[in-house]
Each structure stands twice: as structure tokens, then as C-alpha cells.
ROLOLUM-992871 format. One record per residue (C-alpha): z, x, y. Coordinates in nm, 4 decimals, decimal comma. Each point is the difference from the previous one (the first is absolute). Layout:
N
{atom {Z; X; Y}}
...
//
This chain:
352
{atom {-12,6264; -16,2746; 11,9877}}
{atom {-0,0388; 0,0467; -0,3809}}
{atom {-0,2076; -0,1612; -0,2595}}
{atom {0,2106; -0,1828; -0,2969}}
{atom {-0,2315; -0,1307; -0,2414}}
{atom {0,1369; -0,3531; -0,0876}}
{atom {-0,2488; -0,0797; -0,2051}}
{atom {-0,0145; 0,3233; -0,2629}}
{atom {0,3321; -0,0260; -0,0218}}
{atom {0,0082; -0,3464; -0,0477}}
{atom {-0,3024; 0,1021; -0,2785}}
{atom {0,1863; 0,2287; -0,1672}}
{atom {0,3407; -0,1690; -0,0574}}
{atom {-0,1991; -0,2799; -0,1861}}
{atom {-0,1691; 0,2828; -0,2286}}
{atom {0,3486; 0,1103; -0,0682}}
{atom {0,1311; -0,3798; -0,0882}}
{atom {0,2419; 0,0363; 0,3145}}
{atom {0,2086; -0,3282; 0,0922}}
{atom {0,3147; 0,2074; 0,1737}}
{atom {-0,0465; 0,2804; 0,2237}}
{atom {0,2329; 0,1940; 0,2635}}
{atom {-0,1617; 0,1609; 0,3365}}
{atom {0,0949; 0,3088; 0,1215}}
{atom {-0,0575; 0,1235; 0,3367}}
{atom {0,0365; 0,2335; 0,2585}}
{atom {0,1267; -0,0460; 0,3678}}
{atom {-0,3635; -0,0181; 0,0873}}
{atom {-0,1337; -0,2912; -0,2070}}
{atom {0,2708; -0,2715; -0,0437}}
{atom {-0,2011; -0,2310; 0,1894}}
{atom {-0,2906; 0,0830; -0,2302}}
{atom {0,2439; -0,0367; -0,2896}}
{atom {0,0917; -0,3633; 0,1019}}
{atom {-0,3409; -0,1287; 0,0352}}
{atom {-0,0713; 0,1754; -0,2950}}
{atom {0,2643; -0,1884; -0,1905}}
{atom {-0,0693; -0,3298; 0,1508}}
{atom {-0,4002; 0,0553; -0,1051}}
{atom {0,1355; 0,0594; -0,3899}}
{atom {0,2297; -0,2877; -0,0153}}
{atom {-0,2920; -0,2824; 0,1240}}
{atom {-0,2046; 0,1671; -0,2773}}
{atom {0,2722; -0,0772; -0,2563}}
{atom {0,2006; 0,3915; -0,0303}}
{atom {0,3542; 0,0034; 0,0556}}
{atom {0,0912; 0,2717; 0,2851}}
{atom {0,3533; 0,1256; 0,0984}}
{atom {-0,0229; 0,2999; 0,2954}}
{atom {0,2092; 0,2722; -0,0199}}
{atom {0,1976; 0,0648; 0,2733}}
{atom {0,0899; 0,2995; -0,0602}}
{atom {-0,1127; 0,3312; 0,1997}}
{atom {-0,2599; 0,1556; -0,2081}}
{atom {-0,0580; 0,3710; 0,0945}}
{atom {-0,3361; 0,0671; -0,1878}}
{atom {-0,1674; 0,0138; -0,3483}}
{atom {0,3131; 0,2175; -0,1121}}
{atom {0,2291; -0,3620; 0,0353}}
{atom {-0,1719; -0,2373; -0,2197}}
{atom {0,1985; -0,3188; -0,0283}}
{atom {-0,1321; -0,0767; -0,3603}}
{atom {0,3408; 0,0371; -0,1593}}
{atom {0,1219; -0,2967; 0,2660}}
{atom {-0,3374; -0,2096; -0,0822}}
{atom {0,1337; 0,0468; -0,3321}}
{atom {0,3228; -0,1306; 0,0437}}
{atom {-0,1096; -0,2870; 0,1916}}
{atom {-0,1833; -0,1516; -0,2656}}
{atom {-0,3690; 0,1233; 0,1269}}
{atom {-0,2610; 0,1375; -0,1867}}
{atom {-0,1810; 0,1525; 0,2477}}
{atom {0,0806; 0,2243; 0,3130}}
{atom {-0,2474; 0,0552; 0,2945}}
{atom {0,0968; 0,3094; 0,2236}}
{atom {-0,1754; -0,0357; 0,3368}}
{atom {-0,0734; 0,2609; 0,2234}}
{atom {-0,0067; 0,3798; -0,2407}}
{atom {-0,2475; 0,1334; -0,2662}}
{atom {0,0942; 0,0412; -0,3955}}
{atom {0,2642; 0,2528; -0,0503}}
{atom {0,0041; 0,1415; -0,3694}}
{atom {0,3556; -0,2159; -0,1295}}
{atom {0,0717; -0,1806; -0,2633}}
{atom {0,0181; -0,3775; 0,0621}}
{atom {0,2070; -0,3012; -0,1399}}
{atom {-0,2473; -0,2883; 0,0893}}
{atom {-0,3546; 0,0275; 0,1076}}
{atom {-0,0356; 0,1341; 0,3487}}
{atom {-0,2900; -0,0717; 0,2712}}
{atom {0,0097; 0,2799; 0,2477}}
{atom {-0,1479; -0,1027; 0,3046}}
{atom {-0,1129; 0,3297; 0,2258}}
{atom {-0,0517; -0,2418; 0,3065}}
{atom {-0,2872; 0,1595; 0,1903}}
{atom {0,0601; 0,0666; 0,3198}}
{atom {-0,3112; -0,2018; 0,2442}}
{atom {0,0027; 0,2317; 0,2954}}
{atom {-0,2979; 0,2733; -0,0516}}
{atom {0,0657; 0,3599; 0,0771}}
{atom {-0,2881; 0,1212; 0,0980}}
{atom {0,0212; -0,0709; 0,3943}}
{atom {0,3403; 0,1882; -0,0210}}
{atom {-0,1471; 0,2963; -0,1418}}
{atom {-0,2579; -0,0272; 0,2883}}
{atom {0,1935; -0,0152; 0,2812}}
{atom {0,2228; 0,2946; -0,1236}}
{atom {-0,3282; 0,2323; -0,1065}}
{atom {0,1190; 0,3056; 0,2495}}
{atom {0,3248; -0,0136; -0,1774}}
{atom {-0,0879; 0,0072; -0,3623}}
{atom {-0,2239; 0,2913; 0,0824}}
{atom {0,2662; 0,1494; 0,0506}}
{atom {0,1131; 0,0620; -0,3454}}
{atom {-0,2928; 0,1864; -0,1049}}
{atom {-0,3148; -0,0753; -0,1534}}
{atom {0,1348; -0,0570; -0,3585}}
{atom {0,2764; -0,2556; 0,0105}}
{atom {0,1720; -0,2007; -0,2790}}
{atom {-0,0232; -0,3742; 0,0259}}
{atom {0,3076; -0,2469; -0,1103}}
{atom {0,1054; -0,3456; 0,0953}}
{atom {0,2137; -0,2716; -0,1422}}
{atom {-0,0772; -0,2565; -0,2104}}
{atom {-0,0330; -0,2186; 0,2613}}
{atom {-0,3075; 0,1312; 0,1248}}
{atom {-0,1516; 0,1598; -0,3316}}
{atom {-0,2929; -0,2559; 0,0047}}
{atom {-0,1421; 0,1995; 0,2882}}
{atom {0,0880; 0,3505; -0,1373}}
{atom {-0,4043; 0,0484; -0,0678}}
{atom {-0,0993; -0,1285; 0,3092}}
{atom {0,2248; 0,2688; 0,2107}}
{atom {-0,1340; 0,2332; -0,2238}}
{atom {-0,3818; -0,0396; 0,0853}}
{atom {0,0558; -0,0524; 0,3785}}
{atom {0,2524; 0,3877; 0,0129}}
{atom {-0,2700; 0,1468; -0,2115}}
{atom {-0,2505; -0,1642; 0,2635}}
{atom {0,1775; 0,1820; 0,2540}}
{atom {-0,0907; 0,3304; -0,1638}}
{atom {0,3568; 0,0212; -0,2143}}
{atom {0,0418; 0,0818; -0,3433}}
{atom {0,2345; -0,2795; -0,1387}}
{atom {0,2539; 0,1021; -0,3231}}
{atom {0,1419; -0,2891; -0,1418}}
{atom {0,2602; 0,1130; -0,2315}}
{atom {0,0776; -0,1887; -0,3608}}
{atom {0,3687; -0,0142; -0,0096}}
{atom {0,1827; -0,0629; -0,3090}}
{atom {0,1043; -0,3038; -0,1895}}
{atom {0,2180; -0,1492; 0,2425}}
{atom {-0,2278; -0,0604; 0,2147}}
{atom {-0,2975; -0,3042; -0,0834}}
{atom {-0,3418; 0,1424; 0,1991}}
{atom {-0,0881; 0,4145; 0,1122}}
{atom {0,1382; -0,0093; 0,3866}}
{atom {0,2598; -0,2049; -0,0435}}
{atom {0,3761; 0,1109; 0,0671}}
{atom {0,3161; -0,1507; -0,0275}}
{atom {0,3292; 0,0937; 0,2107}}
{atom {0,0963; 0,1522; -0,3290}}
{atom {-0,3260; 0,1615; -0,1377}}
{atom {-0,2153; 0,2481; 0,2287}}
{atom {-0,1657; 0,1100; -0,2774}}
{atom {-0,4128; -0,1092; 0,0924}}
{atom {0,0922; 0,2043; 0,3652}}
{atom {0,0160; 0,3429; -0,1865}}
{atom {-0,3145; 0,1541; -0,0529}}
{atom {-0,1587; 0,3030; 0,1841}}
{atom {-0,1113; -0,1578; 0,3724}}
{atom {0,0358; 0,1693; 0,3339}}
{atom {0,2504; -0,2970; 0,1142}}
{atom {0,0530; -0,4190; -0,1276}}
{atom {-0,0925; -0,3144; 0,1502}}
{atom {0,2095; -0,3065; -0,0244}}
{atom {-0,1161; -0,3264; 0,0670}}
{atom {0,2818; -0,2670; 0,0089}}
{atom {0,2946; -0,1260; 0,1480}}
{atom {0,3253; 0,1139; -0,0076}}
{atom {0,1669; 0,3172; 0,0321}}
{atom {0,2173; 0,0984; -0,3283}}
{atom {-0,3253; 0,0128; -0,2003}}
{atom {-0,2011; 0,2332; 0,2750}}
{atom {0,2794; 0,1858; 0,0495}}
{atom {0,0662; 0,0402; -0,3954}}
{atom {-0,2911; 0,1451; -0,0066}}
{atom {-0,0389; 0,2827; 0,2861}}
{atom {0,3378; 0,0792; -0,2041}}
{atom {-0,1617; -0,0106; -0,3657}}
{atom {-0,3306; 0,1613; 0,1100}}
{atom {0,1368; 0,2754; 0,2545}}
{atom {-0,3439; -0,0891; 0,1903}}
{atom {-0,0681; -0,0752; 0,2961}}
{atom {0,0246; -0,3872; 0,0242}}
{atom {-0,1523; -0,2902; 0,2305}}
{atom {0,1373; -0,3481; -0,0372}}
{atom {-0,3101; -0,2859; 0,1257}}
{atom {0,1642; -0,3045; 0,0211}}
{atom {-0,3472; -0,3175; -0,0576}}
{atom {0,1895; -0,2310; 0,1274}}
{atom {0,1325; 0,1907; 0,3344}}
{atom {-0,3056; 0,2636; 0,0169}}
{atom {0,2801; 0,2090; 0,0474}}
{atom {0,0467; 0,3532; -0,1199}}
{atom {0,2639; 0,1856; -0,0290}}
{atom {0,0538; 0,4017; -0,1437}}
{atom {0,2722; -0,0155; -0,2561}}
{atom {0,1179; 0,3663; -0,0244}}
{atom {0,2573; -0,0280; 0,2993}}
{atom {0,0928; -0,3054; -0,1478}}
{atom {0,0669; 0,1861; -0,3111}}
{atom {0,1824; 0,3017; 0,1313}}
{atom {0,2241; -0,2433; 0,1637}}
{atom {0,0908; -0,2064; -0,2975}}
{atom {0,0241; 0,3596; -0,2117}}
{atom {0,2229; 0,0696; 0,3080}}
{atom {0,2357; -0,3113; -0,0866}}
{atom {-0,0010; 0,0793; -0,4048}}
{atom {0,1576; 0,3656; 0,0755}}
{atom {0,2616; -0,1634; 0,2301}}
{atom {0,0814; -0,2350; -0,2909}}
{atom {0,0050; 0,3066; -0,2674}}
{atom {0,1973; 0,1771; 0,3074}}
{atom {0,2591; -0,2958; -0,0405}}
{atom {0,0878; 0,0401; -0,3689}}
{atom {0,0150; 0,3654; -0,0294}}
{atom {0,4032; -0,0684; -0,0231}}
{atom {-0,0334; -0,3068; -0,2551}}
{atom {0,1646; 0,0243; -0,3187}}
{atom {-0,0808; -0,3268; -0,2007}}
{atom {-0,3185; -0,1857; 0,0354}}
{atom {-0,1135; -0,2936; -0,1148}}
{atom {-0,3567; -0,0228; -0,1717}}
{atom {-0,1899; -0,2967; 0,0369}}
{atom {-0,2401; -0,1160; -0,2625}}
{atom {-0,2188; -0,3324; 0,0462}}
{atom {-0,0489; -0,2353; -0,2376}}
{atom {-0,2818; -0,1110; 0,1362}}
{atom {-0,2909; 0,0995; -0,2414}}
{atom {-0,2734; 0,1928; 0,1515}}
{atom {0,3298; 0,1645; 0,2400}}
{atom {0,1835; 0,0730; -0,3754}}
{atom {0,0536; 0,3530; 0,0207}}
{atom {0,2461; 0,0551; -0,2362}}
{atom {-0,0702; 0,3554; -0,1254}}
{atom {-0,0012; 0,1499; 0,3281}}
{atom {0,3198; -0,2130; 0,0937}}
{atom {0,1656; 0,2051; -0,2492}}
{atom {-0,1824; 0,2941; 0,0528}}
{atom {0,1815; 0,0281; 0,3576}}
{atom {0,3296; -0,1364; -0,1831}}
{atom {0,0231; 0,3094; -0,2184}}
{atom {-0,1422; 0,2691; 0,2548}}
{atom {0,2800; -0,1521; 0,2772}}
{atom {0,2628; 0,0819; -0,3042}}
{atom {-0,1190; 0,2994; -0,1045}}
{atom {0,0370; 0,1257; 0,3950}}
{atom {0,3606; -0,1177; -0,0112}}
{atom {-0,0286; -0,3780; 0,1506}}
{atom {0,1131; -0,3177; -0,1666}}
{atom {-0,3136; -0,2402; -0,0396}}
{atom {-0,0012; -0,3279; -0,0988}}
{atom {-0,2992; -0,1764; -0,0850}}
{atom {-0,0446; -0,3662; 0,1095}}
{atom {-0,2644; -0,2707; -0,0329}}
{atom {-0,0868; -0,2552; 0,2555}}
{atom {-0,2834; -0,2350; 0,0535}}
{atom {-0,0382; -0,0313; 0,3369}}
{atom {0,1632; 0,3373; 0,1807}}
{atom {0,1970; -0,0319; 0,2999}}
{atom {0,3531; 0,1588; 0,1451}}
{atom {0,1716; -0,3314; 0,0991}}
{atom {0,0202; -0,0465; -0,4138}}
{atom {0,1271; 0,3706; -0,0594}}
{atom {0,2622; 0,0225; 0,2805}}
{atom {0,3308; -0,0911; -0,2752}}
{atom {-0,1023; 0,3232; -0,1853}}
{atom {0,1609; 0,3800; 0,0815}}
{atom {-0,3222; 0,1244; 0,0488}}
{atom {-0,0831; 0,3532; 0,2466}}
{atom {-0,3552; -0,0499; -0,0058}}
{atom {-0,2591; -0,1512; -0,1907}}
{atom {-0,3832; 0,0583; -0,1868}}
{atom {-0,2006; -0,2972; 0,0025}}
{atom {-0,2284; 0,0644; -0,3255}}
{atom {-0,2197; -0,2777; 0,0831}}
{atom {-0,2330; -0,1349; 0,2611}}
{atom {-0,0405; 0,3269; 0,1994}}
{atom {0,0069; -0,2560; 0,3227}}
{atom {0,3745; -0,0872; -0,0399}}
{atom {0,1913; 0,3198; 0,1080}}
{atom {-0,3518; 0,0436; 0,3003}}
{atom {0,0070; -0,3218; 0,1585}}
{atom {0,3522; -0,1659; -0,0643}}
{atom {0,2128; 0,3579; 0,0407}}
{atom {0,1249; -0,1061; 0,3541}}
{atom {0,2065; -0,2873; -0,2046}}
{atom {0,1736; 0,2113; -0,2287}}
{atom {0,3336; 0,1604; 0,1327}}
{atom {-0,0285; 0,3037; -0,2698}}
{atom {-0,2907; 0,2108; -0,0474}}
{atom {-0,2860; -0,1463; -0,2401}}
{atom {-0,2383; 0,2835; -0,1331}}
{atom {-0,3225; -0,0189; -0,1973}}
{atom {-0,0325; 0,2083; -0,3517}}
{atom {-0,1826; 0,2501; 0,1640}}
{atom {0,2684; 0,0169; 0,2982}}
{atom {0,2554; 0,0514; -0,2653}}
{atom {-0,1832; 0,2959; -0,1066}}
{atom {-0,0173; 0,1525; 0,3273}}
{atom {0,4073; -0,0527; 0,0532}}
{atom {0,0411; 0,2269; -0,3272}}
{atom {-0,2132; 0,2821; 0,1070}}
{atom {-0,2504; -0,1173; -0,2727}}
{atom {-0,2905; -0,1141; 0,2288}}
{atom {-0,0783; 0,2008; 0,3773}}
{atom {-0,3243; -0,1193; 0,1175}}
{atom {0,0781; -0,4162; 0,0617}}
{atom {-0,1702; -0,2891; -0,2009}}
{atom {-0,1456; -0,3649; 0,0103}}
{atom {0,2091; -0,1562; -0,3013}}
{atom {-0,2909; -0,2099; -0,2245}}
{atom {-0,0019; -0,2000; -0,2957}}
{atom {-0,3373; 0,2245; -0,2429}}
{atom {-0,1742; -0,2553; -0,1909}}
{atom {-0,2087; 0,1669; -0,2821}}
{atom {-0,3681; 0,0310; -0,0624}}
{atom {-0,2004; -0,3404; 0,1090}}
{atom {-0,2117; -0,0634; -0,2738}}
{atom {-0,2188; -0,2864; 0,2183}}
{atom {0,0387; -0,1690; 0,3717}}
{atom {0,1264; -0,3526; -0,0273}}
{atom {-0,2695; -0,2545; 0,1183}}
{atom {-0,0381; -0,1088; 0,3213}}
{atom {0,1486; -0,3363; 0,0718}}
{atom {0,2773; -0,1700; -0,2456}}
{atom {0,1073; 0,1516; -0,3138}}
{atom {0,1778; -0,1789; -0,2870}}
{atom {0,2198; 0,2100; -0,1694}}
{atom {0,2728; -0,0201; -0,2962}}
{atom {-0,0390; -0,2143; -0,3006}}
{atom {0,1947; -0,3232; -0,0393}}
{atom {0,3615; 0,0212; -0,0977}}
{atom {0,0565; -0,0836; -0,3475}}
{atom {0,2587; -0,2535; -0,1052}}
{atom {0,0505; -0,0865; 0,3515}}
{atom {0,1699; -0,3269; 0,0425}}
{atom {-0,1588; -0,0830; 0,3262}}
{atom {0,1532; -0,3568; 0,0162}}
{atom {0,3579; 0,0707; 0,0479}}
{atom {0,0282; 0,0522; 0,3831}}
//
């Protein structure tokens, strides 16, 4: 279903002097990741997989290649996210195989439907065929935007389920083309457009805005349940594209300057079972916007976003999509691999 290439990677590790390297992967590709390491080690390259859950670009495991003794890290699956790295890192975008343009075929009558100037955005997963949808709408007598983004994002068109960014620009309604629903959805949200999901591998499409209203629906209910909470507990990650440590205590100070104890706390990976010994009312997840969206059912005490915060204080009215801003992208990354991060220096890669 997705294209690893065995053999760049394999090119680029020897450029780099690699003998050690850790594989991270998500749900997605851990077959890919095993073949993967069984093709480096019969060439001669060490390879440990990480068996870890890896939740995007933003959760680079290069500090853990680093303490395993590797000197090299090769993240499958996610484009280059602007970080700083402690071992050299192969990002692997893992191109999706399926083409999209049948999809968009079959569900003509209902793109039309959003106007004749639409803005275009996928995943990265399907960014190899961006272009390609792009000639066959404007074919079909549309004109195609394809918005930038900023520098959290690798390619124009792409978003992330924490970056919407390259979906805002002036079109009469947006286009996704992916599967999925928190990043479609994200993005009616983020865009305030009307929204059509078209799934390439289904042919399905779906319209995202009652989708949205309903999960907007489910975010006032959980602001509705802390509206009596009196200590919260704000959650920063450490993971280091999710490190969002101003605006952690940003919410910290405007929660104590309305009269609530706040706390500030820093977990890797966010979840309730690990918070349920504290004295907690509520909590602010100041992280992966995903965690308090998709996981909220778990958690026996409210969980609000930044944004949602705002609202409970009679700061914010009109509700928001919570997103991590990147700043201005100087260049797109390269299609295919990308080697980034220098060695480490002084590493003493023998000890593990």
C-alpha cells in the first residue's frame, strides 16, 4: 500500500557512516518496518525497531536512538518537521500507491458542489499526486488554490491534524483527498468552508461540516462540564515538535489570574489512566490537539483545549480548532527521503 524505499535509505545511511540505527513506525507500517530492518542487517547495518507508538513527525524517537547506542534514526511514515535532532534522522513520507484521480471522478457532481474556486489539501500520504488532482479539477473547468502553509508543514497542500494552515486561503469551499476523519474534519473546523472529504482508496465522499458541528457540539458539552472546576491540571508534552511550553504557562497564569489553582505538568505520552492519583477538576491538554478530541470519552474529568479554556473564562465566544502555527517555510522539503540533523558529537555509540 505504500512505497518504502529500501534502497535510498539503505544509500543514505552509508553516506552518513551509519552501523546502528533504530526504526520508528507507525501502526500502519510495522510490517514495512520489519522487512525494512531485516533488508539493513543482510547488508551489514545494525537495526533495533521501536516499539513504541509514534504519533507523527512531532514524536521523533532520536533522543531513544541516542540512548541506545545508534547513530542514526529513520522515521517511517511523516515528512520533516522543523526540530532539532540528536542523531541523524531519515524521514520517510511513505507514499501512499493508490491514485486519486478515479475518486475524484466518480464524486465530480459532488465537488461541484463547493463552487467553482475550491482549495485543494491532502496528506502526506498522497502528496505525490497533489499535481495530478490539480490538472484533472482544473480539466473539469475548476479553478484549483493550493495554499502554502507554514513551516510545519513539508509541501503547499499538505495538512497535519495539528496544522490547517495550506486550507486557508480565499476559495468558495476545500477539497480533501485522504483518509481519515480528524484531519477532514480539522479542517471544515480551521477553514469555516464548506468541506468534502474523497476518500482514493474507498471512492467515498463524505461532507465534513455536520461532522464538524457535531464534534463542536461535544467540545461545548466538555467546556459545559468544567464551568464549576476549581483546580486544573495543565498538561505540557515533552515530546518535541508537541513542546508547547509557553502556551502551557500561558493558560497556567490566565487560569490564576481568574481565581483557579493551575498546576502545570509534563508528560510524554498523555493519557488519564496515568493522571487519575492527582486532585485534579479538570484538565488542558497543551499538546497534540488530538488528545482531549479523540481520547475525551476515557477521561472521567473534563479535558479542554487552550482555546476551550478561553471560551470557559469569557475570553473567547465564537469556538476554535486548537493548532500548533509553524512559522514562515522558507523551502518545501524534497520529495522522497530526507536526511536531517548532523551527527552527534562525542557520542559513545558502543556502550549499549
Amino acid at each position: 500500500m505504500h512505497e518504502v524505499p529500501f534502497g535510498e535509505i539503505l544509500e543514505r545511511l552509508r553516506g552518513i557512516g551509519s552501523k546502528k540505527v533504530l526504526i520508528q513506525t507507525p501502526e500502519g507500517l510495522k510490517k514495512e518496518a520489519q522487512e525494512l530492518a531485516d533488508f539493513l542487517e543482510a547488508e551489514g547495518i545494525e537495526a533495533i525497531i521501536n516499539g513504541d507508538v509514534n504519533y507523527g513527525a512531532c514524536d521523533p524517537a532520536d533522543s531513544k536512538a541516542k540512548l541506545l547506542g545508534c547513530d542514526a534514526l529513520i522515521h517511517l511514515g511523516h515528512s520533516y518537521m522543523t526540530l532539532h535532532l540528536d542523531v541523524p534522522t531519515i524521514f520517510v513520507p511513505a507514499f501512499a500507491k493508490v491514485d486519486p484521480v478515479p475518486a475524484l471522478e466518480k464524486n465530480l457532481n459532488e465537488i461541484r458542489k463547493l463552487g467553482k474556486r475550491i482549495a485543494l489539501v491532502t496528506t502526506a500520504q498522497h502528496i505525490l499526486h497533489l499535481e495530478r488532482m490539480r490538472r484533472f479539477l482544473e480539466e473539469k473547468g475548476f479553478e484549483v488554490l493550493v495554499g502554502r502553509g507554514d513551516s510545519r508543514v513539508s509541501w503547499p497542500g499538505q495538512v497535519l491534524g495539528c496544522n490547517f494552515s495550506a486550507a486557508r486561503v480565499e476559495a468558495d469551499g476545500v477539497l480533501f483527498v485522504g483518509a481519515g476523519y480528524f484531519h477532514p474534519v480539522g479542517v471544515a473546523i480551521a477553514a469555516k468552508k464548506p468541506t468534502l472529504a474523497v476518500n482514493p482508496y474507498s471512492g467515498d465522499a463524505i461532507w465534513m461540516n455536520e461532522e464538524a458541528e457535531r464534534l463542536i457540539r461535544k467540545r461545548w458539552a466538555q467546556i459545559a462540564r468544567a464551568i464549576d472546576a476549581e483546580k486544573f491540571g495543565v498538561i505540557v508534552s515533552t515530546k518535541k515538535g508537541q513542546l508547547r511550553l509557553v502556551e502551557a504557562r500561558k493558560i497556567v497564569n490566565l487560569l490564576r489570574e481568574h481565581g483557579k489553582y493551575a498546576r502545570l505538568i509534563a508528560m510524554d505520552y498523555v493519557s488519564y489512566s496515568a493522571l487519575e492519583g492527582f486532585d485534579f477538576d479538570a484538565y488542558v491538554v497543551v499538546a497534540c490537539p488530538r488528545v482531549p478530541m479523540d481520547d475525551y470519552e476515557n477521561w472521567e474529568k473534563p479535558v479542554l483545549t487552550p482555546k476551550e479554556v478561553e471560551i470557559l473564562l469569557g475570553i473567547r465566544e465564537e469556538y476554535e480548532f486548537d493548532e500548533i502555527p509553524g512559522a514562515g517555510r522558507k523551502e518545501d522539503e524534497p520529495f522522497g527521503i530526507s536526511l536531517k540533523g548532523s551527527p552527534a558529537k562525542n557520542a559513545d555509540f558502543d556502550r549499549v
